[in-house]
N, CA and C atoms as an extended XYZ file, in Angstrom:
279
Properties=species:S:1:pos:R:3:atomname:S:1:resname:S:1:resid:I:1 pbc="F F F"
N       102.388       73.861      109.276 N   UNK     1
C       101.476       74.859      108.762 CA  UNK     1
C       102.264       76.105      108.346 C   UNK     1
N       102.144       76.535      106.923 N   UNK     2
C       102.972       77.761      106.595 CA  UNK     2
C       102.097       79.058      107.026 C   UNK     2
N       102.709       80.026      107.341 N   UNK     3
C       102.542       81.454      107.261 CA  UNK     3
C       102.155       82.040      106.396 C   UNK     3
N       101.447       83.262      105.867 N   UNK     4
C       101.001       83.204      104.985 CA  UNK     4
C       102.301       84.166      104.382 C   UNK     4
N       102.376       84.866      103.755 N   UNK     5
C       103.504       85.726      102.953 CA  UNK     5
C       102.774       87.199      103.299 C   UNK     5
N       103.809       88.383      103.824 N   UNK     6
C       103.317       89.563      103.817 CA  UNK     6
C       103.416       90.395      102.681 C   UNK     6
N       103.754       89.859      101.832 N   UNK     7
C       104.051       90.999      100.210 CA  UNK     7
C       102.606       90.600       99.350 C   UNK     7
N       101.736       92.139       99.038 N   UNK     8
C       100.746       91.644       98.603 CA  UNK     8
C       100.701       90.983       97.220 C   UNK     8
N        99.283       90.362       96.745 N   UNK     9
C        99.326       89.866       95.859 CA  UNK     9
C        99.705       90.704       94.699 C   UNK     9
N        99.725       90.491       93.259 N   UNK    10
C       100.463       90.937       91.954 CA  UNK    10
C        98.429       90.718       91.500 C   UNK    10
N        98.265       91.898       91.373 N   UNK    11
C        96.571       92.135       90.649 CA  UNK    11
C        96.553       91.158       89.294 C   UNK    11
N        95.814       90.309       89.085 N   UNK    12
C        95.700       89.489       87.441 CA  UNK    12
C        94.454       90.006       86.781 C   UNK    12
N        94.331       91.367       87.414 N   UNK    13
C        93.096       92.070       86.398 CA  UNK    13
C        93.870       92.793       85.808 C   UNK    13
N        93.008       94.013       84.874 N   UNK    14
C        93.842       95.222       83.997 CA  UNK    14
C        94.078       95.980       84.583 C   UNK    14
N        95.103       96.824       84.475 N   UNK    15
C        95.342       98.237       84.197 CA  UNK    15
C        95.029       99.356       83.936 C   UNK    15
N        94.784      100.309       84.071 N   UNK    16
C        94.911      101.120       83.043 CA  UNK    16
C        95.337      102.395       83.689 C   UNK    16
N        95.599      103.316       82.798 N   UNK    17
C        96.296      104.873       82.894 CA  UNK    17
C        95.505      105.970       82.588 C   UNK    17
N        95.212      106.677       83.622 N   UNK    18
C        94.054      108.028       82.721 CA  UNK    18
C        94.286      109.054       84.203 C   UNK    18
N        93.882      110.336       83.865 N   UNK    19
C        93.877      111.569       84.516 CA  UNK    19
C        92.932      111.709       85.227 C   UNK    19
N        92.974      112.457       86.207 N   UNK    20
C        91.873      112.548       87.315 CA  UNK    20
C        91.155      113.601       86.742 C   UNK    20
N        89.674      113.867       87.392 N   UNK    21
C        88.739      114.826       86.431 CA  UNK    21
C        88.091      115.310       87.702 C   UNK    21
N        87.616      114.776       88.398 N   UNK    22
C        87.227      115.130       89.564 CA  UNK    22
C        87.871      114.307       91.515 C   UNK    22
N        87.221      114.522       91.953 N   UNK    23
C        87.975      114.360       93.127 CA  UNK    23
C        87.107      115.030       94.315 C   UNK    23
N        86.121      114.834       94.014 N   UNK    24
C        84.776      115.957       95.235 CA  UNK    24
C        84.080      114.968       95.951 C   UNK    24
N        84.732      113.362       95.701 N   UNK    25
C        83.491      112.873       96.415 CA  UNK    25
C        84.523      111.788       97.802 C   UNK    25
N        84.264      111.593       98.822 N   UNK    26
C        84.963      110.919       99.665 CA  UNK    26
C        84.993      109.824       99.368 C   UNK    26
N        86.685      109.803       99.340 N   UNK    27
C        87.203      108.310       98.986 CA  UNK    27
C        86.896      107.595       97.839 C   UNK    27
N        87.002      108.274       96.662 N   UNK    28
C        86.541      107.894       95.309 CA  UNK    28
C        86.994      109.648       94.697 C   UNK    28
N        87.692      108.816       93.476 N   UNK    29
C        87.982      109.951       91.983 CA  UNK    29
C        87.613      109.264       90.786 C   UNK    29
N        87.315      110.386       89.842 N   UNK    30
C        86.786      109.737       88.748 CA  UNK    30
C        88.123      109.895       87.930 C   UNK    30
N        88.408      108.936       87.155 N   UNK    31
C        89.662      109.136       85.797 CA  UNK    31
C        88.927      109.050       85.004 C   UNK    31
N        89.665      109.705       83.885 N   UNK    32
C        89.614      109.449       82.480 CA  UNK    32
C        90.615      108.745       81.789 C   UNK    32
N        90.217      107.788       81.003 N   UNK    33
C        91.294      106.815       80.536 CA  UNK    33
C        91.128      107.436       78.715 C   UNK    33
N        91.858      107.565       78.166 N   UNK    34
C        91.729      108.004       76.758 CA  UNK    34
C        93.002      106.980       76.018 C   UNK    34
N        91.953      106.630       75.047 N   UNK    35
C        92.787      105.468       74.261 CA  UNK    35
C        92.325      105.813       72.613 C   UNK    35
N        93.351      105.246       72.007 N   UNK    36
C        93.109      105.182       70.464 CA  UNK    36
C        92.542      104.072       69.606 C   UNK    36
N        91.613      104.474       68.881 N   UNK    37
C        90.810      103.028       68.218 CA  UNK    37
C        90.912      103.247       66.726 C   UNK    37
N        90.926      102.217       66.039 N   UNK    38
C        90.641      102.529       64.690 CA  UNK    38
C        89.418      102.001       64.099 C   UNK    38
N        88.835      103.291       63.471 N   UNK    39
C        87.490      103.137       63.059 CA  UNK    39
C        86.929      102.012       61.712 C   UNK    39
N        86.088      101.145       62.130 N   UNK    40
C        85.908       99.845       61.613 CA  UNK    40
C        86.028      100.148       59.990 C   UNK    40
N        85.554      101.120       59.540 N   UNK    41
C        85.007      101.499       58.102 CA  UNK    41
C        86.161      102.536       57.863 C   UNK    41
N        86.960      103.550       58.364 N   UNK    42
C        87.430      104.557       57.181 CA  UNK    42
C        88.688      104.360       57.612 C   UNK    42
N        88.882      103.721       58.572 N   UNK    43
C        90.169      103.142       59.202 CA  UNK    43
C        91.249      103.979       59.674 C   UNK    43
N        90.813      105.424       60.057 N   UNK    44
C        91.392      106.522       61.049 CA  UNK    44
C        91.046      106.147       62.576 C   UNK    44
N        92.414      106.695       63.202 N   UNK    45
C        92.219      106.436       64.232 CA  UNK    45
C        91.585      107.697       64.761 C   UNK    45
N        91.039      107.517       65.930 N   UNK    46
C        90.053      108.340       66.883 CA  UNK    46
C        90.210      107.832       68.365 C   UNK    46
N        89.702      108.915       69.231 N   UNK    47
C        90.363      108.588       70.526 CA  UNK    47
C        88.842      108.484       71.380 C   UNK    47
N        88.788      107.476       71.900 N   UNK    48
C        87.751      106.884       72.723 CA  UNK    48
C        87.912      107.416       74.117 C   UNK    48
N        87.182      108.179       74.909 N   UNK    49
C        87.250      108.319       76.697 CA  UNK    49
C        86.464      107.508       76.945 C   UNK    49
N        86.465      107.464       78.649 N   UNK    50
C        85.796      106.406       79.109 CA  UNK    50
C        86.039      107.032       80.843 C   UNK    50
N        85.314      107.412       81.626 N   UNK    51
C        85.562      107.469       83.126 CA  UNK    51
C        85.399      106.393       84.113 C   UNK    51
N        85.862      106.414       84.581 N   UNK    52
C        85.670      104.909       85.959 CA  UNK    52
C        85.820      105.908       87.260 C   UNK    52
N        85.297      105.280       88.110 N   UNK    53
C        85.398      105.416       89.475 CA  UNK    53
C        86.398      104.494       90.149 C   UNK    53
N        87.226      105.148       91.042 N   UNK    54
C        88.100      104.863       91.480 CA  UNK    54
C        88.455      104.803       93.268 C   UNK    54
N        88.707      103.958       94.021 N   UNK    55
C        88.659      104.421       95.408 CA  UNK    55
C        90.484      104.608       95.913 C   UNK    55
N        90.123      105.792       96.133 N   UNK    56
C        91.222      106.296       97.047 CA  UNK    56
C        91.454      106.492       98.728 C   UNK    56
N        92.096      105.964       98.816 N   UNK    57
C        91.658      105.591      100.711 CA  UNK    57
C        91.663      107.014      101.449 C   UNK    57
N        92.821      107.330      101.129 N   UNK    58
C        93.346      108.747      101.894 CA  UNK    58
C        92.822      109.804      100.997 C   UNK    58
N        91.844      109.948       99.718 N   UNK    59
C        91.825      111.116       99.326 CA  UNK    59
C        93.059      112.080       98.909 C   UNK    59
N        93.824      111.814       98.534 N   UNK    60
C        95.417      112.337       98.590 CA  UNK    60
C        95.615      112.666       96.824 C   UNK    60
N        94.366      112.279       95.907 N   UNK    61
C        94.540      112.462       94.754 CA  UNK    61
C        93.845      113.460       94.249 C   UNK    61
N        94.713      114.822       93.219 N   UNK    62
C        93.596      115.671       92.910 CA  UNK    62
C        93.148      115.633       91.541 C   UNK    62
N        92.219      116.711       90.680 N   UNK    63
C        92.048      116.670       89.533 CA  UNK    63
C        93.456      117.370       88.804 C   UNK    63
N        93.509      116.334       88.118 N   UNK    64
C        94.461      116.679       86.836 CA  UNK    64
C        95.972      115.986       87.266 C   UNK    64
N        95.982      115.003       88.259 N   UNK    65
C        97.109      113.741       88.385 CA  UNK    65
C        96.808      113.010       87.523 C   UNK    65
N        97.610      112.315       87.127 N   UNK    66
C        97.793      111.167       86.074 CA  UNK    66
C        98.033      110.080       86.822 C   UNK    66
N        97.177      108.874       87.279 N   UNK    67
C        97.235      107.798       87.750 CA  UNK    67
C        97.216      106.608       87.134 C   UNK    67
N        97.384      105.574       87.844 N   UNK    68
C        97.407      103.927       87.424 CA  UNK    68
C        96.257      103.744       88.270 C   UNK    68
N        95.004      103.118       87.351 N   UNK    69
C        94.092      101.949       88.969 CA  UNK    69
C        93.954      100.665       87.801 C   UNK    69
N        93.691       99.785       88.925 N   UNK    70
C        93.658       98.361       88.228 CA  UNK    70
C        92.324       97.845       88.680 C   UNK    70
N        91.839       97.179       88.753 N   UNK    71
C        89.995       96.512       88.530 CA  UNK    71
C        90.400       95.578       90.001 C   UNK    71
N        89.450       95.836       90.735 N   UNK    72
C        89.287       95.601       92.460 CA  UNK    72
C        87.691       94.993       92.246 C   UNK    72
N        87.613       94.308       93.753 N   UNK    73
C        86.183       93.869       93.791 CA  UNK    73
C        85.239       95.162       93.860 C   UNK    73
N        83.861       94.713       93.847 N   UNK    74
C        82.832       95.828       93.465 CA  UNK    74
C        83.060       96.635       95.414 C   UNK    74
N        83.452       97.808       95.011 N   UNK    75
C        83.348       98.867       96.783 CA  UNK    75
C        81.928       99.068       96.843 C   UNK    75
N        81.036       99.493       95.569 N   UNK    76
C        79.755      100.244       95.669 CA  UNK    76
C        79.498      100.066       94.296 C   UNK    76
N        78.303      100.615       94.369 N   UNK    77
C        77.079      100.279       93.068 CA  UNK    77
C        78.303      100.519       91.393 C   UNK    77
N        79.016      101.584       91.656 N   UNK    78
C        79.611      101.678       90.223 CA  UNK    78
C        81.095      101.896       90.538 C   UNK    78
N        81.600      101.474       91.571 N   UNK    79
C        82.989      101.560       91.821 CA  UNK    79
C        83.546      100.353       91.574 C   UNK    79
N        84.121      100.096       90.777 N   UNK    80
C        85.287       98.298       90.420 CA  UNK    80
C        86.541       98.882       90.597 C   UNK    80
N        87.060      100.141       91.079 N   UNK    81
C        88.601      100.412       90.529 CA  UNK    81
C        89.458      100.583       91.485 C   UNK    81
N        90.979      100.367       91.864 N   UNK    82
C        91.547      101.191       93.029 CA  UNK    82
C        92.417      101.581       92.679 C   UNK    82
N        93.159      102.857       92.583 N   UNK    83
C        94.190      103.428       92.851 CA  UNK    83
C        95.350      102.830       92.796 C   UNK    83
N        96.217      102.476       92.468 N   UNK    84
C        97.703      101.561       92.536 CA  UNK    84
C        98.381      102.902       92.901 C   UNK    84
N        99.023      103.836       91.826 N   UNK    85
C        99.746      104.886       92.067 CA  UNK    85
C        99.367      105.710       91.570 C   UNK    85
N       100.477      107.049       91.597 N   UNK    86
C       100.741      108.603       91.234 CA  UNK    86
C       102.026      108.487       90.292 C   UNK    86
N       101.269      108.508       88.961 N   UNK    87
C       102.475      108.779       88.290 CA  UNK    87
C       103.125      110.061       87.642 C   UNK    87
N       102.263      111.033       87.844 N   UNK    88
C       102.210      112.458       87.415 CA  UNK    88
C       101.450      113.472       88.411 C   UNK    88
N       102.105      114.475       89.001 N   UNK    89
C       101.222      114.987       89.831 CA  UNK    89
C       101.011      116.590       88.942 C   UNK    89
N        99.983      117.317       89.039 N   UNK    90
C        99.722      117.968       88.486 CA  UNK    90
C       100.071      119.547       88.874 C   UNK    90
N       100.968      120.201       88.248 N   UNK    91
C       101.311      121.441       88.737 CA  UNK    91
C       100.638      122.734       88.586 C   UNK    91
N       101.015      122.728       90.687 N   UNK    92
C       100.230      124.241       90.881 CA  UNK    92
C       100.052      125.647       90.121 C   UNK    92
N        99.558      126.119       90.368 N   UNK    93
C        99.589      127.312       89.693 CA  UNK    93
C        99.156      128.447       90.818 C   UNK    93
């Protein structure tokens, strides 16, 4: 009988990259993910937002970090997201 392996799994959902906007609610931040689309008809690009909810265990993330979360099972009614990392932390003032 094997053991199971302690290195966690490698996520086979998406990605994505966006800035924190808020951060007021326990154990959950909202990002903003901002991406570029090109418009079906005049064929300029334009930039699409989009917020997700995100769970953060420790709360350790504020508004205006630049994070990674990747798509997790459902935590709550509109939460699918978790936290992976901190790739930008946002300076004090």
């Amino acid at each position: 009988m094997e053991e199971p392996s302690k290195t966690p799994k490698k996520s086979t959902g998406r990605t994505l990259v966006g800035r924190v906007v808020s951060a007021k609610m326990q154990k959950t931040i909202v990002v903003e993910v901002t991406r570029s689309v090109r418009h079906p008809v005049y064929g300029k690009f334009v930039r699409v937002r989009k917020k997700y909810k995100a769970h953060d265990e420790q709360s350790q993330y504020r508004a205006g970090d630049v994070v990674e979360i990747a798509e997790h099972k459902p935590l709550s009614r509109e939460k699918r997201w978790a936290v992976v990392k901190l790739l930008e932390r946002q300076a004090e003032t």
